[in-house]
C-alpha positions as CSV (number, residue, x, y, z in Angstrom):
1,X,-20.0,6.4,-16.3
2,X,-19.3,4.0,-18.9
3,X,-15.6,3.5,-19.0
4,X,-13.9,1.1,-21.7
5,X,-10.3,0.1,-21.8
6,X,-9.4,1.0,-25.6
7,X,-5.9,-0.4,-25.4
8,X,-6.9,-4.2,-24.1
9,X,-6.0,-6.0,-27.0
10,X,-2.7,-3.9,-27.8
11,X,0.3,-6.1,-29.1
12,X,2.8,-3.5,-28.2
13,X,3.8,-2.0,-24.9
14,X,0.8,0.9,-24.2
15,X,-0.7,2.1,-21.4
16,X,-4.2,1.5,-20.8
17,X,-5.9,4.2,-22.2
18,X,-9.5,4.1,-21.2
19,X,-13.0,5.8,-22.8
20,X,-15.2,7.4,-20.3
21,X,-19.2,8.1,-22.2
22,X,-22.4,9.2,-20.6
23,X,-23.2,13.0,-21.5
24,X,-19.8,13.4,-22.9
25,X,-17.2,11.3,-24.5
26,X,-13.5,11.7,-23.0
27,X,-10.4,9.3,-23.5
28,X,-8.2,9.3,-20.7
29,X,-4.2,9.1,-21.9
30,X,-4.1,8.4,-25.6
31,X,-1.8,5.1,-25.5
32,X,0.9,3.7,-27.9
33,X,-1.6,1.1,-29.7
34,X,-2.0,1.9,-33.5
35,X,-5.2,2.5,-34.9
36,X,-6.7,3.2,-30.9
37,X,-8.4,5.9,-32.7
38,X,-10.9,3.3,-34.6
39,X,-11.2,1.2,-31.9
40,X,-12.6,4.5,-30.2
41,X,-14.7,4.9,-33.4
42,X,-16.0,1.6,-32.2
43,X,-18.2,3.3,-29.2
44,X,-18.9,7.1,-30.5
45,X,-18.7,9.1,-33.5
46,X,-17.4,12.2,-31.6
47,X,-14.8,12.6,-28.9
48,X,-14.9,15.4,-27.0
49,X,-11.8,15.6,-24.8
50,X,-8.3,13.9,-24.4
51,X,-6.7,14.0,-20.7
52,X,-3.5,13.3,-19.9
53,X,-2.2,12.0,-16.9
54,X,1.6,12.7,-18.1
55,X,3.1,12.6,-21.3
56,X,5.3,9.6,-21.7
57,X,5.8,8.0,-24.7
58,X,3.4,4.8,-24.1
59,X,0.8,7.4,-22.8
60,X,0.9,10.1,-25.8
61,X,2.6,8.0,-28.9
62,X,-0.9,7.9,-30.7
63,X,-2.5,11.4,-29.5
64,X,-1.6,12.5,-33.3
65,X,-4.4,10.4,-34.3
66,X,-6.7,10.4,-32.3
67,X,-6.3,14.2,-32.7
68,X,-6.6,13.6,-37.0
69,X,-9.7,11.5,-36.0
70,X,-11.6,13.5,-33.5
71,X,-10.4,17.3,-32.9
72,X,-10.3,16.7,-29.3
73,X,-9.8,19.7,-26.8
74,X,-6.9,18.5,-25.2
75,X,-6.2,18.4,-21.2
76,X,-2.0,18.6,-20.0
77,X,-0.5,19.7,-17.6
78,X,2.8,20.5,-19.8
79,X,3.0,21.7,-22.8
80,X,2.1,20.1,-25.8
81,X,1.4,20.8,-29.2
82,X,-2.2,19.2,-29.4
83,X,-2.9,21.0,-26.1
84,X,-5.9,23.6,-25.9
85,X,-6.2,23.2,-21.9
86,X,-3.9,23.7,-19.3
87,X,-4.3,21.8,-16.1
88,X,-3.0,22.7,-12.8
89,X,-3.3,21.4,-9.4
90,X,-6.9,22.1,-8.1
91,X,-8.5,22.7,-11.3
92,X,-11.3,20.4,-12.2
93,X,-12.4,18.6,-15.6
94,X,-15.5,17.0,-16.5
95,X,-14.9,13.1,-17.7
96,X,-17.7,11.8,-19.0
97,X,-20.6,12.6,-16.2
98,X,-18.3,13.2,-13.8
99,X,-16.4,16.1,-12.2
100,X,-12.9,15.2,-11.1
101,X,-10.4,17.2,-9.3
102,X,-6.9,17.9,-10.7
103,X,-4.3,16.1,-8.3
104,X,-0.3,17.0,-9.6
105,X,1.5,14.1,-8.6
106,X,5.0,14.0,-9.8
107,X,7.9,11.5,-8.8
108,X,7.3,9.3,-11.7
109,X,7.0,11.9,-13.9
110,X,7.0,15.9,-13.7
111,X,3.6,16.4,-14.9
112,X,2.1,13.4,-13.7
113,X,-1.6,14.5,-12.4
114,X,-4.0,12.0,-11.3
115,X,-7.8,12.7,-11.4
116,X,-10.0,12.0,-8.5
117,X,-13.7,12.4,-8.0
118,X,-15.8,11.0,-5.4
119,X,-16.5,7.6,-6.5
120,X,-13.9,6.9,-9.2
121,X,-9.5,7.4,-9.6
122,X,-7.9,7.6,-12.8
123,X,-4.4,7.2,-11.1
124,X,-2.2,6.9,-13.8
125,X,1.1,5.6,-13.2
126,X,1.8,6.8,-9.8
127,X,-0.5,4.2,-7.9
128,X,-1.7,0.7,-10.0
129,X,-3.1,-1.8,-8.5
130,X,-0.9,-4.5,-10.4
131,X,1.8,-4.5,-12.2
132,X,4.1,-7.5,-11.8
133,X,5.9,-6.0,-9.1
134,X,3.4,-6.0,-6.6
135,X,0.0,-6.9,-6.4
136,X,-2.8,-5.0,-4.6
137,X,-1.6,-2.1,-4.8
138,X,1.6,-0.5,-6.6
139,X,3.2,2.4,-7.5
140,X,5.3,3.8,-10.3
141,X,8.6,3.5,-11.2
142,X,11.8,6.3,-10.1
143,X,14.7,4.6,-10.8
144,X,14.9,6.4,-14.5
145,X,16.5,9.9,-14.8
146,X,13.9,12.9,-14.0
147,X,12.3,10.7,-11.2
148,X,12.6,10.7,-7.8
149,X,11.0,8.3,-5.0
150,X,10.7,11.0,-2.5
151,X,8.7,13.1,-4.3
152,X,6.8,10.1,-5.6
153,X,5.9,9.7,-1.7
154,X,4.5,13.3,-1.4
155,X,2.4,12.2,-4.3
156,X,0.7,9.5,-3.2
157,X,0.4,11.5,0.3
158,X,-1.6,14.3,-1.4
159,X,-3.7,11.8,-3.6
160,X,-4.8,10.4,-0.3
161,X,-5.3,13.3,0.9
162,X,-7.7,14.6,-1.4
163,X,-9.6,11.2,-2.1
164,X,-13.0,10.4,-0.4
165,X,-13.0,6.6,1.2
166,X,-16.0,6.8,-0.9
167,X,-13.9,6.2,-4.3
168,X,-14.3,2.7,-5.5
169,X,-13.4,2.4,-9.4
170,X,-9.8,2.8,-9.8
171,X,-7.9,2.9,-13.6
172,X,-4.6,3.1,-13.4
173,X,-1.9,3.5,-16.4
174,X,-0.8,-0.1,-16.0
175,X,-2.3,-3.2,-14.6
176,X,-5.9,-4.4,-14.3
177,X,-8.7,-2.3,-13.0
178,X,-9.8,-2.6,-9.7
179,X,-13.6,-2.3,-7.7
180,X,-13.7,-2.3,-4.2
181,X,-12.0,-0.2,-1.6
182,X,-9.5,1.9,-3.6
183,X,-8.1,3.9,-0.4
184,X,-7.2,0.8,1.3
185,X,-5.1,-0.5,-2.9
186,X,-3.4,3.4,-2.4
187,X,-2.4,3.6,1.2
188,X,-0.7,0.0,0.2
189,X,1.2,1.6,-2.1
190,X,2.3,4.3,-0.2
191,X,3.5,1.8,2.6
192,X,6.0,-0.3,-0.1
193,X,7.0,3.1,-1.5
194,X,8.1,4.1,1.8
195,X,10.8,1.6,2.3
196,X,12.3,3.0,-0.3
197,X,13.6,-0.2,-1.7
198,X,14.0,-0.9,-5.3
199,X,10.5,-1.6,-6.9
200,X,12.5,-4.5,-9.4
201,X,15.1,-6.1,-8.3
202,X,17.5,-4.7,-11.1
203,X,16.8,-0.9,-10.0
């Protein structure tokens, strides 16, 4: 799996939205970059899948055109306009070469999922491996209204326990991506979530 970070050069707040190609071409979170749709044009001509982790603003603000561009099927698990596929806690969906299962993961957001297969993690925002506030392994923010640290916990619990020590490409929402022992970045997380202190010091 061939898997390019499309928002790198972004001059505006976005999340990294990464391209996945080998049999089939999928874009994982559209971002908040304009004109991420031609820097997708960049790699492939056709597109055949958009999957969201969670709908926030700097994860969906260009899904309108990358939609125009590419006639996507789309992959949510809430509701959206763009959406053609439902996803649901179990369910599985093909990215790029790979099969990966459907993990919901809320806390930082309700319909948060993170997608896990037995090498690689597209986490999201619930687990990153850096993001200014920790390094080697982070977790997303719950100090905003709708969120909530405890189920944010139960999250990163569940990822864990669905995730093969095996996994060892992690791409996560925010922050860099990260080889190597991915179980060991998470259950770091999980340990500074735990003591429930703010994640910046202004929460």
């Amino acid at each position: 799996m061939n898997v390019t970070t499309v928002t790198a050069d972004a001059d505006t707040f976005t999340c990294n939205a990464y391209l996945a190609l080998d049999d089939t071409a999928t874009l994982v979170d559209a971002g908040a970059m304009p004109g991420v749709e031609d820097v997708v044009r960049e790699h492939t001509d056709t597109l055949d899948r958009v999957v969201l982790t969670h709908q926030h603003g700097d994860h969906v603000a260009e899904l309108d055109a990358v939609v125009e561009a590419f006639d996507p099927d789309v992959y949510a698990y809430a509701d959206h306009s763009h959406r053609t596929h439902e996803l649901a806690d179990g369910d599985t969906v093909t990215i790029a070469d790979e099969s990966f299962e459907v993990v919901h993961t809320p806390g930082h957001a309700d319909d948060h999922v993170s997608l896990v297969s037995q090498s690689s993690l597209f986490s999201g925002d619930v687990v990153v491996h850096d993001d200014g506030a920790f390094d080697d392994g982070s977790f997303g923010r719950t100090d905003m209204p709708g969120q909530s640290r405890e189920a944010l916990i139960e999250s990163i619990q569940r990822l864990l326990s669905r995730m093969d020590d095996a996994v060892e490409h992690m791409y996560s929402g925010h922050g860099g991506v990260f080889h190597g022992d991915v179980r060991a970045v998470v259950e770091r997380a999980l340990e500074r979530a735990e003591r429930r202190e703010p994640k910046y010091p202004d929460e």
